[in-house]
Backbone as XML, in Angstrom:
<?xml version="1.0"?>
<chain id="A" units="angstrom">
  <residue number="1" name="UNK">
    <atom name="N" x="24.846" y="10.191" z="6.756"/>
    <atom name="CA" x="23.849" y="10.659" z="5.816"/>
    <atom name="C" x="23.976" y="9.932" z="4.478"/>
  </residue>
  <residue number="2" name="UNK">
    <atom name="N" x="24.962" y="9.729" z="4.422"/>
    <atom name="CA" x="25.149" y="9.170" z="3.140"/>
    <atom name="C" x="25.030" y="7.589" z="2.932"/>
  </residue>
  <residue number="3" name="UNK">
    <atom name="N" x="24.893" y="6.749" z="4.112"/>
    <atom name="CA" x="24.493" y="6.121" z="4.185"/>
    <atom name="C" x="22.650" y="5.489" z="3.774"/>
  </residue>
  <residue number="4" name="UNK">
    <atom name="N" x="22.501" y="6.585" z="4.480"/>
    <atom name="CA" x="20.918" y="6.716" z="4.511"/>
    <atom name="C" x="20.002" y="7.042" z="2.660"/>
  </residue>
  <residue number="5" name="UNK">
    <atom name="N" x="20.733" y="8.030" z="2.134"/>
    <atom name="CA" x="21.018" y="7.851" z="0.998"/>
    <atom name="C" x="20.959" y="6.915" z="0.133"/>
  </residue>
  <residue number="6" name="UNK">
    <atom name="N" x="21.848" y="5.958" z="0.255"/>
    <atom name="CA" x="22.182" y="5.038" z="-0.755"/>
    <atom name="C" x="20.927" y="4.156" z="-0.077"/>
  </residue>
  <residue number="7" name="UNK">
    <atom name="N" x="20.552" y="3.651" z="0.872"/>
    <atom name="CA" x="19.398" y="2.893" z="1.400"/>
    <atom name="C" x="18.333" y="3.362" z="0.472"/>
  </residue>
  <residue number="8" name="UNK">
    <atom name="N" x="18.132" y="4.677" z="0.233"/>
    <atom name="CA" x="16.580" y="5.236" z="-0.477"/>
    <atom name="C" x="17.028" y="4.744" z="-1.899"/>
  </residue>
  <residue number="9" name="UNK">
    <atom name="N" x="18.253" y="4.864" z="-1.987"/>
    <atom name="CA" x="18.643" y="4.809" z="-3.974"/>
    <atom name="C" x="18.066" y="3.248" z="-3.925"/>
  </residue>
  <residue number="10" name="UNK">
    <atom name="N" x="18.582" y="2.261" z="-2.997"/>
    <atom name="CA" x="18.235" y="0.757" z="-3.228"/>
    <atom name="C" x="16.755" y="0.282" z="-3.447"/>
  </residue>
  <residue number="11" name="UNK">
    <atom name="N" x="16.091" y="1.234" z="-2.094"/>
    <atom name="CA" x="14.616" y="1.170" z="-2.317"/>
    <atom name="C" x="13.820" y="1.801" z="-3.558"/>
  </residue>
  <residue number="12" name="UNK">
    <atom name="N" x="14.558" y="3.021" z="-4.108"/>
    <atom name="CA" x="13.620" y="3.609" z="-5.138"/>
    <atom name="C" x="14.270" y="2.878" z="-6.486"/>
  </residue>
  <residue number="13" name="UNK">
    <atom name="N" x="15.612" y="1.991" z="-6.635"/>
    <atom name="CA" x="15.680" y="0.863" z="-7.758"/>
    <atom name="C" x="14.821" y="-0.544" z="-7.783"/>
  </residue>
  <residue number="14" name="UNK">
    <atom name="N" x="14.678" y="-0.952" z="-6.729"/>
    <atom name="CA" x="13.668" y="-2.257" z="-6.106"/>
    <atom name="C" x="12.666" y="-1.754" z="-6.706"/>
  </residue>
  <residue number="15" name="UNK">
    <atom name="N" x="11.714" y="-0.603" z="-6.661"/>
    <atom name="CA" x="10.304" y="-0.192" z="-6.453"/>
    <atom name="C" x="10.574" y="-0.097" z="-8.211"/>
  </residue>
  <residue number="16" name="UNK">
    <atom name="N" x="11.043" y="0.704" z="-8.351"/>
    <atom name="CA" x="10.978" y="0.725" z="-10.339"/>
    <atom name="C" x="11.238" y="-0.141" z="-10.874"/>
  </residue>
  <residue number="17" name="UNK">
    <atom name="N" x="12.067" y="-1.147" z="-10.515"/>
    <atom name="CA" x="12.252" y="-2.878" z="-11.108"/>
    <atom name="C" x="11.018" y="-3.309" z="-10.745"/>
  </residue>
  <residue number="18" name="UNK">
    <atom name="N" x="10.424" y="-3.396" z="-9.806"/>
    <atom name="CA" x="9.332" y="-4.337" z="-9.301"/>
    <atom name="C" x="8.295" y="-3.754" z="-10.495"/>
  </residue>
  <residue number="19" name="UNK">
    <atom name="N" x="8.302" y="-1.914" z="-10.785"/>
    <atom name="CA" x="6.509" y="-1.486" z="-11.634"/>
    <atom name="C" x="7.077" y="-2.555" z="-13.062"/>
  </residue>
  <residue number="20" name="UNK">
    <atom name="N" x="8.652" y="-2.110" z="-13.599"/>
    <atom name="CA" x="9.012" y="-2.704" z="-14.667"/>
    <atom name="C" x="8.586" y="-3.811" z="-15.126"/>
  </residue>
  <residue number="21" name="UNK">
    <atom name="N" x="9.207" y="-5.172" z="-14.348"/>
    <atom name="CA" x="9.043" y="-6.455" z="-14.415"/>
    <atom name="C" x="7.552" y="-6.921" z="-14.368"/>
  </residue>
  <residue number="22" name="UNK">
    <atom name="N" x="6.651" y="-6.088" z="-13.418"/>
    <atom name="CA" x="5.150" y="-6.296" z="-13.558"/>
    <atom name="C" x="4.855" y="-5.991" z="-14.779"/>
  </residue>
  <residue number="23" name="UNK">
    <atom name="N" x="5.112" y="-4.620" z="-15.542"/>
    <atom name="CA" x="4.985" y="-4.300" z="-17.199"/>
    <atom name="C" x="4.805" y="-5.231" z="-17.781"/>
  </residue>
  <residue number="24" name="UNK">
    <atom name="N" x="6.009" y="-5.764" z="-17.597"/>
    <atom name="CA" x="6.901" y="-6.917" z="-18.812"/>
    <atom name="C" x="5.891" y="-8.104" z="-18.552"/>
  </residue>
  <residue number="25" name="UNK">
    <atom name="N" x="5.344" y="-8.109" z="-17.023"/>
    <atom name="CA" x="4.457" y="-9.724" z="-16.999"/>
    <atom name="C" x="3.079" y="-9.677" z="-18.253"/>
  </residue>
  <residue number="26" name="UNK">
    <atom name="N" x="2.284" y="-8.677" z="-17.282"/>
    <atom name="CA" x="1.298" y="-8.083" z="-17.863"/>
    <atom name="C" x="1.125" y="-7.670" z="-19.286"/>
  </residue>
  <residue number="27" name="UNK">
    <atom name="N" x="1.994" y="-7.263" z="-19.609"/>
    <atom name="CA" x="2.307" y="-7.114" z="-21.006"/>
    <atom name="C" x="1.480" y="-5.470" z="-21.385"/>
  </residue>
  <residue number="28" name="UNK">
    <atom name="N" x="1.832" y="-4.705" z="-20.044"/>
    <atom name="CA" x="0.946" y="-3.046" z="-20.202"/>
    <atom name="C" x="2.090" y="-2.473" z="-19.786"/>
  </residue>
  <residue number="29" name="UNK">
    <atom name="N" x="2.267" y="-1.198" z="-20.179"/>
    <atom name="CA" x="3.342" y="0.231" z="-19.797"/>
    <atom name="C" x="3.714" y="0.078" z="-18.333"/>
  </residue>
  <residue number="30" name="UNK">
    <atom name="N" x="4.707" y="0.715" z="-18.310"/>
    <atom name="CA" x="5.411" y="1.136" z="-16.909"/>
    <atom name="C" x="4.102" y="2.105" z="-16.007"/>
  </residue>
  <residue number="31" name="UNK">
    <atom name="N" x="3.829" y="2.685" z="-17.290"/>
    <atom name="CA" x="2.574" y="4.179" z="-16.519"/>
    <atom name="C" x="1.413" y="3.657" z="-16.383"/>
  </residue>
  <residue number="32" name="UNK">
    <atom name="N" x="0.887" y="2.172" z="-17.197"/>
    <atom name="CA" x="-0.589" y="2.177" z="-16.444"/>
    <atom name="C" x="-0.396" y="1.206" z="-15.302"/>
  </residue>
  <residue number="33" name="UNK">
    <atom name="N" x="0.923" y="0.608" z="-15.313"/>
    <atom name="CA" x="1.319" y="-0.372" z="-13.756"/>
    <atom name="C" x="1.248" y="0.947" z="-12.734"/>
  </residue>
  <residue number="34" name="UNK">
    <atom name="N" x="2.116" y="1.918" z="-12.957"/>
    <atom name="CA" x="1.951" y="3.148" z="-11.900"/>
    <atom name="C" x="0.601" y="3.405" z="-11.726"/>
  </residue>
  <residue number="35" name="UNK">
    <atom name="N" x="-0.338" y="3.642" z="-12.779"/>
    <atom name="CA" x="-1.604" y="4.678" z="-12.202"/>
    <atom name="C" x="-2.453" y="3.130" z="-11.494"/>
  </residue>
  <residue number="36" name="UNK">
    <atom name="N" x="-2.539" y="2.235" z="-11.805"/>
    <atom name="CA" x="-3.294" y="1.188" z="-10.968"/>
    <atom name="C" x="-2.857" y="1.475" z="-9.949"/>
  </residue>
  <residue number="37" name="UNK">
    <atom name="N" x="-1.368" y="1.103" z="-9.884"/>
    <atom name="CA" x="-0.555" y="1.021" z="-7.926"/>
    <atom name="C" x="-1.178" y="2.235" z="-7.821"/>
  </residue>
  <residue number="38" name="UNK">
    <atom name="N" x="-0.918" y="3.423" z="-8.131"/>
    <atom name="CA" x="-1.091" y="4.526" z="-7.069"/>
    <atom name="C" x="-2.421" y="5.511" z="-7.383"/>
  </residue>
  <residue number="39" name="UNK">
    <atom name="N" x="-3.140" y="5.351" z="-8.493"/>
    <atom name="CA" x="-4.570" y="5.649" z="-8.296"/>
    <atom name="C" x="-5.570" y="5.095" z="-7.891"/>
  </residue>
  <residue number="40" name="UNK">
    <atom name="N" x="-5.469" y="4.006" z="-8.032"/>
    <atom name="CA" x="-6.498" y="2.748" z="-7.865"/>
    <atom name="C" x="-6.415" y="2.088" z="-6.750"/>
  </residue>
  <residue number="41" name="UNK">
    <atom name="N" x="-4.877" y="0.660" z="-6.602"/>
    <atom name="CA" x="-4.538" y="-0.296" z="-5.362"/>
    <atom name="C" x="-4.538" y="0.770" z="-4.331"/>
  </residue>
  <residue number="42" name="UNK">
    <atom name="N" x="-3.935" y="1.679" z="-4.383"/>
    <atom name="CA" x="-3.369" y="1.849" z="-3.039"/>
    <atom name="C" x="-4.345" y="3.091" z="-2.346"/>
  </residue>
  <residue number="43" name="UNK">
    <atom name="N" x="-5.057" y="3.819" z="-3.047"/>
    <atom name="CA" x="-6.721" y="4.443" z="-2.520"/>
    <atom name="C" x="-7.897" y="3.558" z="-2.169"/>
  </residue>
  <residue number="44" name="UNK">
    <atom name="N" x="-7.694" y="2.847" z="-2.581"/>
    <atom name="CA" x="-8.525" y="1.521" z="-2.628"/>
    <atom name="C" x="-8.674" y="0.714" z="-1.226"/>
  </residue>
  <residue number="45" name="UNK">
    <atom name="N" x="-6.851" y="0.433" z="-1.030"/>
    <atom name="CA" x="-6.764" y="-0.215" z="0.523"/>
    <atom name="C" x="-6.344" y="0.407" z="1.551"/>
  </residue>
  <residue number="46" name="UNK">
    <atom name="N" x="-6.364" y="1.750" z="1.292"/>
    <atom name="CA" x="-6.431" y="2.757" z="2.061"/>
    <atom name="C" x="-7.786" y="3.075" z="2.912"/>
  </residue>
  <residue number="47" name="UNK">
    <atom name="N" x="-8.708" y="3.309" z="1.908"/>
    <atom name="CA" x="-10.014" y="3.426" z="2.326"/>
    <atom name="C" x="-10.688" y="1.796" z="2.977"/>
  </residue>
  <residue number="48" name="UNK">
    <atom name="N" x="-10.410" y="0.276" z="2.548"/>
    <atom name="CA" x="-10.834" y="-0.402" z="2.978"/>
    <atom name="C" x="-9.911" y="-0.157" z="4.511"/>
  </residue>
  <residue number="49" name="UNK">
    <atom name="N" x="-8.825" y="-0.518" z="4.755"/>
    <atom name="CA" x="-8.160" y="-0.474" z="6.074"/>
    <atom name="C" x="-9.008" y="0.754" z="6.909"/>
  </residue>
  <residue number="50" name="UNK">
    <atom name="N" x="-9.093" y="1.805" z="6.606"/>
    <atom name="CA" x="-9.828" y="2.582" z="7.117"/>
    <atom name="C" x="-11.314" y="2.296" z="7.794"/>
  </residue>
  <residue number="51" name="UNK">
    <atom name="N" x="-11.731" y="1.650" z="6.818"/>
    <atom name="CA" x="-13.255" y="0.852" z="7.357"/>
    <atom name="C" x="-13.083" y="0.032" z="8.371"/>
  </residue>
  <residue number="52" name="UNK">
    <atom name="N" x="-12.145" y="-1.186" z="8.332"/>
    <atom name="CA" x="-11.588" y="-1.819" z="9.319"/>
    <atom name="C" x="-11.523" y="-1.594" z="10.447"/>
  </residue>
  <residue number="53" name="UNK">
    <atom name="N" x="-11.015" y="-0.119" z="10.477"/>
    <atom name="CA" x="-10.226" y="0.489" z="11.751"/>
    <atom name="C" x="-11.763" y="0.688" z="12.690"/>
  </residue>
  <residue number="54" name="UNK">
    <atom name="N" x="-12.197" y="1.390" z="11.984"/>
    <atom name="CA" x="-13.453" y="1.842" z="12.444"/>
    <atom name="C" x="-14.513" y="0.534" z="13.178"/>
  </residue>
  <residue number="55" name="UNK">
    <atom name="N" x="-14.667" y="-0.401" z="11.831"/>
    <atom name="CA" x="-15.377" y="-1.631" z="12.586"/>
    <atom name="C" x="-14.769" y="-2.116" z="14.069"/>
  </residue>
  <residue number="56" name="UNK">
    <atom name="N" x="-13.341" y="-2.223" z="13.897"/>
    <atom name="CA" x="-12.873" y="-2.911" z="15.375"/>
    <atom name="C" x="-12.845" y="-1.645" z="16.330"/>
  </residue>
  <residue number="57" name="UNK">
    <atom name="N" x="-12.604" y="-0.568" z="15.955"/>
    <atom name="CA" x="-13.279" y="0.164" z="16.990"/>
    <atom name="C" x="-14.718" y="-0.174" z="17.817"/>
  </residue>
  <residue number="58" name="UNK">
    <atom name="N" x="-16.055" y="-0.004" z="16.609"/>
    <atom name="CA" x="-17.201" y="-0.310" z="17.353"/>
    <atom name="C" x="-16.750" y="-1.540" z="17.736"/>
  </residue>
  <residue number="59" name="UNK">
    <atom name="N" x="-16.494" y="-2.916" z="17.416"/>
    <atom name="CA" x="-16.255" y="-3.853" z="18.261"/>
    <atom name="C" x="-16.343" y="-3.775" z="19.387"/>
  </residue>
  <residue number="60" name="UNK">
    <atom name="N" x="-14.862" y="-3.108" z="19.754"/>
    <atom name="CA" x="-13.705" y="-3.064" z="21.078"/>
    <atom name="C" x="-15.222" y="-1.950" z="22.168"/>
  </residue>
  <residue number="61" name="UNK">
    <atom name="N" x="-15.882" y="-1.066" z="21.722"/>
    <atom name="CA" x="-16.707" y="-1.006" z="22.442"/>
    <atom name="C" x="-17.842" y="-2.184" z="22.539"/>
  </residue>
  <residue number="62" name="UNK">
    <atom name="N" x="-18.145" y="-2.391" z="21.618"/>
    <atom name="CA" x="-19.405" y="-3.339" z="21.962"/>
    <atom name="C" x="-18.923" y="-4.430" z="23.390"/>
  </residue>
  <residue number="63" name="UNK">
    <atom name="N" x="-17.608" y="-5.061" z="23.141"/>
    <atom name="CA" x="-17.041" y="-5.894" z="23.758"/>
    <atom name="C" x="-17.041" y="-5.567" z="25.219"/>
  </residue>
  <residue number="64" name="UNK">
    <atom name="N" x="-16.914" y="-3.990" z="25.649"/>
    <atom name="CA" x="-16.139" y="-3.648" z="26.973"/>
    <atom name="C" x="-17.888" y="-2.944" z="27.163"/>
  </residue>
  <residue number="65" name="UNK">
    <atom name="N" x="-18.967" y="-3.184" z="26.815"/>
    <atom name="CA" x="-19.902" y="-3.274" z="27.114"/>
    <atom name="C" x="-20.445" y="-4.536" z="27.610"/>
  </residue>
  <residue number="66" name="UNK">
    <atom name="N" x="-19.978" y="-5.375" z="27.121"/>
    <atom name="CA" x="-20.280" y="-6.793" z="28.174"/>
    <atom name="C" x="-19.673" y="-6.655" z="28.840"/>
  </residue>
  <residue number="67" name="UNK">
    <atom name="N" x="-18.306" y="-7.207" z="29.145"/>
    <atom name="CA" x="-17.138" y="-7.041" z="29.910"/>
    <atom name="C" x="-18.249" y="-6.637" z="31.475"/>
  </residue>
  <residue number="68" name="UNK">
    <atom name="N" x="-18.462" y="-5.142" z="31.351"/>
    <atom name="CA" x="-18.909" y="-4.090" z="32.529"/>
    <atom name="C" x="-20.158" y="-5.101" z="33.275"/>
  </residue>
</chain>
């Protein structure tokens, strides 16, 4: 367990260095790097992947309608 642990501590220092250092590029807060990543980017390509899914769905039928 404690292993597993220290794995999340590495990942949740990576992830706050990574909003940081973007700050520091950008030259904007730690908090509006957060609300882009997680109000904006990541609802954003959530909902596009979602569309995706759906298009290659109809595809994969259209396709296995020739196929037949």
């Amino acid at each position: 367990m404690e292993f597993v642990l220290k794995i999340i501590r590495e990942i949740f220092v990576y992830c706050t260095d990574f909003i940081i250092n973007t700050a520091n590029v950008f030259d904007i807060s730690y908090y509006e790097v957060n609300a882009l990543l997680f109000v904006i980017i990541w609802p954003l390509l959530t909902v596009i992947l979602f569309v995706v899914v759906i298009f290659q769905r109809f595809r994969i039928r259209v396709l296995k309608k020739l196929i037949r």
